[in-house]
Each structure stands twice: as structure tokens, then as C-alpha cells.
N, C-alpha and C positions, 0 to 999 in steps of 0.2 A: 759330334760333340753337342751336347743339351745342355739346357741351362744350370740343371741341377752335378751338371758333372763339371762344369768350365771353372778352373783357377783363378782366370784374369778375361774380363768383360770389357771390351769396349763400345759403349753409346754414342753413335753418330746422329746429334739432332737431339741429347740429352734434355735443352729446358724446354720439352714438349712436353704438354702436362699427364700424358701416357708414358710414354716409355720414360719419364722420371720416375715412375711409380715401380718401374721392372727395375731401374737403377736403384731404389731405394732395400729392395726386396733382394737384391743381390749384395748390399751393403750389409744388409740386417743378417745374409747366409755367411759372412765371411768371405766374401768374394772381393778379389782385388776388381775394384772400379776404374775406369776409365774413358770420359767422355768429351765431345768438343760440341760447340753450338754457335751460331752468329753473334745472340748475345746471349748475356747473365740476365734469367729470370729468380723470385724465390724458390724454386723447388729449386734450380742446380745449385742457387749460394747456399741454401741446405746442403746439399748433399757434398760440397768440397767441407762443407763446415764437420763434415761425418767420415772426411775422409776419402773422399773422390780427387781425383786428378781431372780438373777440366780445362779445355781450351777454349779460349772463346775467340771470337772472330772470324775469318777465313778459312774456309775449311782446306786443311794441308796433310796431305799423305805422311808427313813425319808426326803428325800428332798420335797415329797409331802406335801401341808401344809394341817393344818387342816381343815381350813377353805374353800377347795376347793369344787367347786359345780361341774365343766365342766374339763376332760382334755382330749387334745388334741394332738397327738403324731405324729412323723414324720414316713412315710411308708418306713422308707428304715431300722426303730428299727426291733427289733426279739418280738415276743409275749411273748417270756423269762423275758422281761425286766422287774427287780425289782419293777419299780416307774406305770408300767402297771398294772403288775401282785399284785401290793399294791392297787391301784385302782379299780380293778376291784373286791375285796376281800371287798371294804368298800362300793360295789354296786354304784359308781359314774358314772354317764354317761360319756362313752372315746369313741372320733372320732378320725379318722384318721385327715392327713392333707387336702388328696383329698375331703371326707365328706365335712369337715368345707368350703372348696371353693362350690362345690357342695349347700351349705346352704346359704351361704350368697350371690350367683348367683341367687340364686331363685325370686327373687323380682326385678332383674334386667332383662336386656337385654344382654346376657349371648354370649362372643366372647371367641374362645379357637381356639389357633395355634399347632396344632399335626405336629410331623413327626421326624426322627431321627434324622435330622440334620439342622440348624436354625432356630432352636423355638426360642431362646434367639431374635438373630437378627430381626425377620420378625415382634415378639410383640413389641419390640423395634418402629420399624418404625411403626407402625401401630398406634401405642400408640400417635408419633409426631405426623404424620397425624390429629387423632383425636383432638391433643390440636389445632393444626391450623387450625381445620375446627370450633373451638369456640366449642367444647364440653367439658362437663367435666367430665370426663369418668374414673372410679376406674381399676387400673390394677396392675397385680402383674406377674412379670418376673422372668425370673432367673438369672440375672445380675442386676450390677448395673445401673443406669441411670443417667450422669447429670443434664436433666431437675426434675432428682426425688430429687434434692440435694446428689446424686451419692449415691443413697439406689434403694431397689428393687420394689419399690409400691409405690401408691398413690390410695387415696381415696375420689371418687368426686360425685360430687351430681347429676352428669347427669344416663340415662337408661343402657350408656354400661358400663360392665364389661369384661373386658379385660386378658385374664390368658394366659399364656406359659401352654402350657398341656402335661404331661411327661406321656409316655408310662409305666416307670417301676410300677409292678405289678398292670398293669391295671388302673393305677390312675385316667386315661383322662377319664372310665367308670362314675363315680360320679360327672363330671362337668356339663353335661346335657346343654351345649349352644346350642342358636337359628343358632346361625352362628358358621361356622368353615374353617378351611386349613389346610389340610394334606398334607406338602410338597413334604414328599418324606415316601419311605419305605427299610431300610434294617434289615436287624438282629444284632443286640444287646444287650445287659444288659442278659448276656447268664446265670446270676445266678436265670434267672426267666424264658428266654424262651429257649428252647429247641432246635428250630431251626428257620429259615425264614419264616415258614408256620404258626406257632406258634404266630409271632410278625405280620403278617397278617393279620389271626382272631382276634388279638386285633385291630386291626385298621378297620376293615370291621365291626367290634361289634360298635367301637367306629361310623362309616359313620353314621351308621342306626340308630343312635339314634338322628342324626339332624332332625327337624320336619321339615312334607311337607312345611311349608309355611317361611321356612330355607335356608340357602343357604351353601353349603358347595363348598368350592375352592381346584382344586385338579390338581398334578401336570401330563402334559399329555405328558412330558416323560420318566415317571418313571414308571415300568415293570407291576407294580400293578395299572396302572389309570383303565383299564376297569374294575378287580374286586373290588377297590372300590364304582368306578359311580355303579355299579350294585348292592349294596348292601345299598345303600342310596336311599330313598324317598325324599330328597330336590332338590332346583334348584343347576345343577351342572354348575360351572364353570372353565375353564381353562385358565392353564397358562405356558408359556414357553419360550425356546429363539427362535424356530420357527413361526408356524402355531398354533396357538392356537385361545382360546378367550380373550386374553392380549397375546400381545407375544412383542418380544423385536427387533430392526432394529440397523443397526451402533454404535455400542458397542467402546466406546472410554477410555480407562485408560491413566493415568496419575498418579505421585504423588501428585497429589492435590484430586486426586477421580475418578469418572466416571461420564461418561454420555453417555446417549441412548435414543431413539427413540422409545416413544412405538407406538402399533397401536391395535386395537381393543375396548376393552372396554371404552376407553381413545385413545385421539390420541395426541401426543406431544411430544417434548422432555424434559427429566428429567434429572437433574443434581443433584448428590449424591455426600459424602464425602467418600465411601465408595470403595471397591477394590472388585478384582475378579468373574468373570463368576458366580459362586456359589452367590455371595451377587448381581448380579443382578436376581436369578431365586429369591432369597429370595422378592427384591424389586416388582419384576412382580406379588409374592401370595400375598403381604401388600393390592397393587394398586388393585388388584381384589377383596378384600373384603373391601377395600373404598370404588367400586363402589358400589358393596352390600349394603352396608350399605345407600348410598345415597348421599356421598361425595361428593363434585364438584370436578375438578380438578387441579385448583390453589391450592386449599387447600392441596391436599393431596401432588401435587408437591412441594408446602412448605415445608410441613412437612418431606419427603424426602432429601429434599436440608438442611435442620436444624439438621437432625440425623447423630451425629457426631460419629456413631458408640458407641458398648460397652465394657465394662470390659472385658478385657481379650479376647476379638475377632479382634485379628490381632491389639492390640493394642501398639502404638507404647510408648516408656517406657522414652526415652531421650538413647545419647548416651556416650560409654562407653569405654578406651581403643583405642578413634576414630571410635569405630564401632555406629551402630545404632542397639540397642535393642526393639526387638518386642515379646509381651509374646500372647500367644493364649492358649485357652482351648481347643484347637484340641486332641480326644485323640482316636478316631476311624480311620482307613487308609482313608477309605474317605476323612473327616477332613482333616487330613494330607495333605494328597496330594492335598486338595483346599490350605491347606494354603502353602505350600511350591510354588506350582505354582504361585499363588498370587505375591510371593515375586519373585518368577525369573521376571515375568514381570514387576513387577514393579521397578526391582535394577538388570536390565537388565545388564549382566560381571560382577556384584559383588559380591564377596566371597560369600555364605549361608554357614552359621555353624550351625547346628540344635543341638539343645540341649533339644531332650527328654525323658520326664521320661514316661514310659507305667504306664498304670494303671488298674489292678486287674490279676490276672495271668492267669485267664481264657479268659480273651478276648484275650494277646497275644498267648496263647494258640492255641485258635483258630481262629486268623488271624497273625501267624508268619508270612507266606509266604507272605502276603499282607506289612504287615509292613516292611520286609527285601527290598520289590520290591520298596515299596514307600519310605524310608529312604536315598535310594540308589541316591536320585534328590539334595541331598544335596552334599555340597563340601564336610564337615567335618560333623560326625555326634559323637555327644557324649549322650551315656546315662547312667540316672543313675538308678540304680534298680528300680524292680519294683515298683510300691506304691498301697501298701496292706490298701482294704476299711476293717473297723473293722465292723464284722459281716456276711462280702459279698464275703469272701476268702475262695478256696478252698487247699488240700495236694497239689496241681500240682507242680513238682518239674519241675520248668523251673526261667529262671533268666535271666534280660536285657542282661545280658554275650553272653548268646547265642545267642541275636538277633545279639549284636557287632561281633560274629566270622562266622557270618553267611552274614553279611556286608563286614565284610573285610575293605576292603580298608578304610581309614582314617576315622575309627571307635573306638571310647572307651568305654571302661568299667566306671564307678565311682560309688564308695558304697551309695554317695546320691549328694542334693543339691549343700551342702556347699562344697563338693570336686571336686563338676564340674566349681564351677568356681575359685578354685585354678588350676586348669587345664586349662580352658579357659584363664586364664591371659598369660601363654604360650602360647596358639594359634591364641589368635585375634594378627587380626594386620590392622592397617587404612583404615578404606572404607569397613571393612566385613558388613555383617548384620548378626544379630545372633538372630536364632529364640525358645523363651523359649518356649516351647511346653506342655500339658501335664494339667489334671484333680486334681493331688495333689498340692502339693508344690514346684512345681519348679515354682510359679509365684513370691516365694520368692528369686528368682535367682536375679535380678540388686536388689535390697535391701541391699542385702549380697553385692555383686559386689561393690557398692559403697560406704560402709563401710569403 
């Protein structure tokens, strides 16, 4: 059973912002839906609003319907799970979520953006590119989009297929694209690899699966460029803020965005709405695989100039208190410290109040030291405990506490969300910027806040 052939679809893990995307595209084929999740995010209150049956809460073997022929589950579930473990006992065919993209890529012309840090963004812009260069091209991100009606997907009748390609357990394995970009490589998602050598073979597995007559875009200065190029049979190309084959000239920020100068593959200047050194290496991998593709470059600098940025990526909230609130899904030191830098340049003498929450106890685990170093850029930093993914948690006894007594200086503890910004109401004060930070629910900070 395939996706294009199944009657009735069940989604296990539905408001994942992935396989919402395959839930929506099955809604749009006529497909009876059917999905359950922990909780109600906006993509699944869409999707009941379109016609989905969803459960939310505990995941329970009766929430399977009868009538179901195909289900399709999100990879970050346990094989434990009930509504699986019921499926697979009634002999139904169950793909993951990676699969199901993997499948319905096959008849396309197949584009995937790897790396550990802006895949959101760089499919983003890629994605404007494309509408600007008059294609109409199916793509599924992992943020929201305004031009998507602020959802994560769209699905169009042109050859590309466009996907954000997530590393965790190997997922980007099953997407099998003609084209690709690896931006960068560190170690992460430590509840699957082991170490940076680990997170390397997937991504060197991942190079070599682009075909010779492919093009894979790859970052030339990041530690790993030569054993990726060496590990790939496609046309390789580079990209950077030096010497590359797209590289970047006179880098100008401002509150209104950037602008820069490329040269190489493209020769111009491009003007973005966009912030930070990090969101121009992102821009420089989009514009290299426009040119791949065959892009001109009015188009693709449209499309550029039109990408107003996304959800939760240095996004700015309105302000609060007289401060001005920005929330980011920064949750790696890296991240971090692109986005904290971000904002000293750009709110050059004014206050930084970071406000974030870590997320899973093993990554702070093992990057304390990195998060104590990079936290330390802030004026004021508050956190509030950790926030534990259900299923992906280990015993480690460690608590944001110890990041704050390891900061020191004008650092706080707080038990969650809603205590940090009864705290925060005593500490802002006109002209700060305060930045929400953080993978769970502290994006629910100014919501609360404005209450």
C-alpha cells in the first residue's frame, strides 16, 4: 500500500511539523485523515478544521480507526507505541514520516537541505526563489511560512520538490534527492549519535547518495568540506563568506536587513530582510543551488529580497514593558551565539536579556561549558528549567540551576515559562531587547507577557 493508493491514513505524531505536512497533502488528495498526537499544535487545529479526525492525548490502540489501509508515524515515536504496535498486529502497512517524503519525492525532482544548522531558513529562501523564478514547486519545511498562509508546506504541480532534511536517526537517508546542501556539520541530537564522528557518517552516507548527474552544495568552511566532497559522486559546489564558488563581498547590516555583494557563481548585490553573518552563509547555500537548478538571477535576488524570514528565527514578537521582544528557536551554543551576536549588532548599547530555556538534558549535559561561555554575551540571562522531549529524556541529574550558578553574574533560576516573566516584569526596563530563546515553550513567553 503507498500513499498515493491508501483510502484512509492514519498519523501517529500528527502536530509534528513534518508529517503534518504529509497529513495535509493527503487531505488536499481526498484522503480520509486520521491522526492522534500528545498535544494540539496550529498545523493539527488546521488540519481537524479541514476535516481530520484527531486524538490528542495518550496515545491509545483504539484511536486507530477501522477503516484504516496506510499509517504513517513520526520518527522521533518509540516502536513501543500503542497505536504502532496495534498496526502492525492488524498486518497494515506503517511508514515512517522520512519514507512517506522519500515516496512522494520519487516522481519528482527531488531538492533537500541538510545540515545542523539552518535548514529551516536556507529551504525558506529557496523555496521564495523558486516562486519568483515562476515555478511551482511542492515543499515542506520545518517552520512556518507566510507565503504558505503561515503553515509549513505547499504542494504544486511543477518537477521540484523541496524538503528541509533532518538528520535525527538518519531521516535525510530515505529522501533520495537529485539536488542537495549540506551547510554545515556539528554534533547533536546526542540521544541517537554518540559522538561528531557518528553525525559525520550520516552526513558523508547522506553526500553519496546524490547522483553523478546531481549537484550537491557544500559549505567550504566547515571542518568536514573535504570529507564530504570526497564522499559524493555529484557536481560539487561551494559556498562561503570568503573564496569560494559563491562567496560573499561587503556585508552591510542594518535594522531594516542586509545587504552584500556576491561573486562567483552570481555576480551582484543582494538585498535581504534578514540579520546576521550565519543568515548570510545560509543565503550564499540557497543562491548556489538556484544556480543548480538553472535560476537566473533577478529571480532568485527577488526571491531573496521577498523572504521576510521565519517563525521563530530571530523573529521579532512587537514590544513589551518598552522593550522589544524577539523569540528564536536557537537551542544548540552555536545557535545561540549566532543569535545573541545577531542582536548586539544589531541593538548596538542596548540592554540583551536572554531568556532561555535548554532543551533535553543531555545536550546541556554535554555542552555546559559551551552554553555557560555563550550565555555569558548577554546582560541579563534568565532560565528556566530544562524542557524534557517525552520519550527522548535521559536519568541525568543536571538542572538549568546549574547552568545559572555557573553564570553567575545577573543570572536566574525559574521553575518554567510563566515564572519568567513574572520575573522579567521586574527587570525589563525601556530600550532592553529580550530575547526568548529555546525549542519548547518559551515561545509562549510574550503571549503570557501580554496577557
Amino acid at each position: 500500500m503507498t500513499l498515493a493508493k491508501a483510502h484512509s491514513i492514519h498519523f501517529i505524531g500528527i502536530s509534528g511539523i513534518g508529517i503534518s505536512a504529509i497529513a495535509k497533502w493527503a487531505l488536499e488528495n481526498q484522503k480520509k485523515v486520521s491522526g492522534s498526537d500528545l498535544t494540539e499544535q496550529k498545523v493539527s487545529a488546521r488540519l481537524v478544521e479541514n476535516g481530520a479526525k484527531v486524538f490528542f492525548g495518550e496515545h491509545r490502540k483504539e484511536n486507530l480507526p477501522k477503516t484504516c489501509d496506510l499509517v504513517v508515524y513520526n520518527n522521533a515515536i518509540g516502536l513501543e507505541n500503542p497505536e504502532l504496535v496495534e498496526a502492525k498486529a492488524k498486518h497494515l502497512k506503517c511508514i515512517s514520516y522520512p519514507q512517506a517524503i522519500g515516496e512522494l519525492m520519487e516522481k519528482k525532482s527531488g531538492i533537500a537541505i541538510a545540515g545542523t544548522h539552518g535548514k529551516s531558513t536556507t529551504t525558506g529562501m529557496l523555496a521564495y526563489m523558486l516562486l519568483a523564478a515562476q515555478h511551482d514547486p511542492s515543499v515542506i519545511v520545518g517552520t512556518r511560512l507566510p507565503i504558505f498562509d503561515d503553515s509549513n508546506e505547499r504542494f504544486g504541480q511543477g518537477e521540484d520538490f523541496l524538503v528541509e532534511a533532518d538528520e535525527y536517526k538518519k531521516a535525510f537517508l530515505a529522501y533520495r534527492p537529485k539536488n542537495a546542501a549540506v551547510l554545515n556539520v556539528e554534533l547533536d541530537h546526542l540521544d541517537v549519535y554518540k559522538d561528531e564522528f557518528a553525525v559525520l557518517e550520516a552526513f558523508k552516507e547522506f553526500a553519496s547518495q546524490i547522483p553523478s548527474d546531481g549537484n550537491l552544495i557544500l559549505n567550504a568552511e566547515d571542518k568536514y568540506f573535504q570529507n564530504l566532497k570526497k564522499s559524493s559522486k555529484a557536481n560539487i559546489f561551494s559556498f562561503g563568506l570568503n573564496q569560494a564558488d559563491i562567496f560573499s563581498l561587503n556585508i552591510v547590516s542594518n535594522s531594516l536587513g542586509t545587504t552584500f555583494q556576491v561573486k562567483g557563481l552570481y555576480q551582484g548585490e543582494v538585498k535581504t530582510q534578514i540579520y546576521g553573518q550565519h543568515n548570510v552563509m545560509n543565503a550564499l547555500a540557497a543562491l548556489a543551488l538556484a544556480k543548480a537548478l538553472g535560476l537566473d538571477f533577478e529571480s532568485a535576488k527577488q526571491g531573496l529580497k521577498e523572504f521576510p524570514g521565519a517563525w521563530r528565527r530571530f523573529e521579532r514578537k512587537g514590544e513589551w514593558q518598552g522593550a522589544i521582544v524577539i523569540d528564536d528557536y536557537a537551542h544548540h551554543p552555536t545557535e545561540l551565539k549566532a543569535t545573541l551576536e545577531t542582536a548586539r549588532n544589531i541593538f548596538p548599547g542596548q540592554r540583551l536579556i536572554c531568556i532561555f530555556q535548554p532543551h533535553q538534558k543531555i545536550r546541556v549535559k554535554t555542552f555546559f561549558n559551551e552554553f555557560v561561555q555563550v550565555l555569558k554575551l548577554a546582560d541579563i540571562t534568565v532560565l528556566p528549567e530544562i524542557y524534557q522531549v517525552a520519550g527522548r529524556e535521559s536519568d541525568l541529574q543536571i538542572s538549568s540551576l546549574d547552568l545559572v550558578e555557573s553564570i553567575a553574574k545577573d543570572s536566574y533560576f525559574v521553575e518554567d515559562v510563566q515564572t519568567s516573566v513574572a520575573l522579567a516584569q521586574k527587570l525589563v526596563k525601556k530600550g532592553d531587547i529580550i530575547l526568548t530563546v529555546g525549542a519548547g515553550d518559551i515561545t509562549k513567553f510574550y503571549e503570557l507577557a501580554k496577557k
